[in-house]
C-alpha positions as CSV (number, residue, x, y, z in Angstrom):
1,X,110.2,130.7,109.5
2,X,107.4,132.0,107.6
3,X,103.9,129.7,107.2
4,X,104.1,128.5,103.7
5,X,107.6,127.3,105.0
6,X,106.5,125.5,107.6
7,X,103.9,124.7,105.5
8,X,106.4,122.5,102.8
9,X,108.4,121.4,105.5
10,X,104.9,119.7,107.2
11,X,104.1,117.9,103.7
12,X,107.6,117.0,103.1
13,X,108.1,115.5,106.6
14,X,104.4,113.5,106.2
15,X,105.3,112.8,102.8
16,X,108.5,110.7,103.8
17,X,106.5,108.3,106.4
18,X,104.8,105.3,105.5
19,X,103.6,105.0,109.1
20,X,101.1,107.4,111.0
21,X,103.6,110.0,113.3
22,X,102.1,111.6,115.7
23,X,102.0,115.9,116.2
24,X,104.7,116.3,119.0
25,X,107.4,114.1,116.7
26,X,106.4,116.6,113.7
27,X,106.9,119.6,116.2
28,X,110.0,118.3,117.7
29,X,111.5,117.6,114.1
30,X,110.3,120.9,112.7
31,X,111.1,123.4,115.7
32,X,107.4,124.5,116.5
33,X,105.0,123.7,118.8
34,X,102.0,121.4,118.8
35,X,99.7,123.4,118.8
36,X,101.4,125.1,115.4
37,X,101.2,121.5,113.9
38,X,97.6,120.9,114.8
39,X,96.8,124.6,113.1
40,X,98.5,124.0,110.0
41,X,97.1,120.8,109.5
């Protein structure tokens, strides 16, 4: 998956939460590691 995927799929997934989530739930539902969420943010 290319960045400005993973990118989309970040927003989309933050987008649909009214509550904070925290970076290992984001990796876990997008396939990627922590650290990759916590560089794309």
């Amino acid at each position: 998956m290319n960045r400005t995927s993973r990118l989309v799929n970040l927003m989309d997934a933050l987008r649909g939460r009214r509550r904070p989530v925290s970076a290992a739930r984001l990796a876990e539902e997008l396939a990627v590691s922590v650290r990759t969420v916590y560089r794309d943010v």
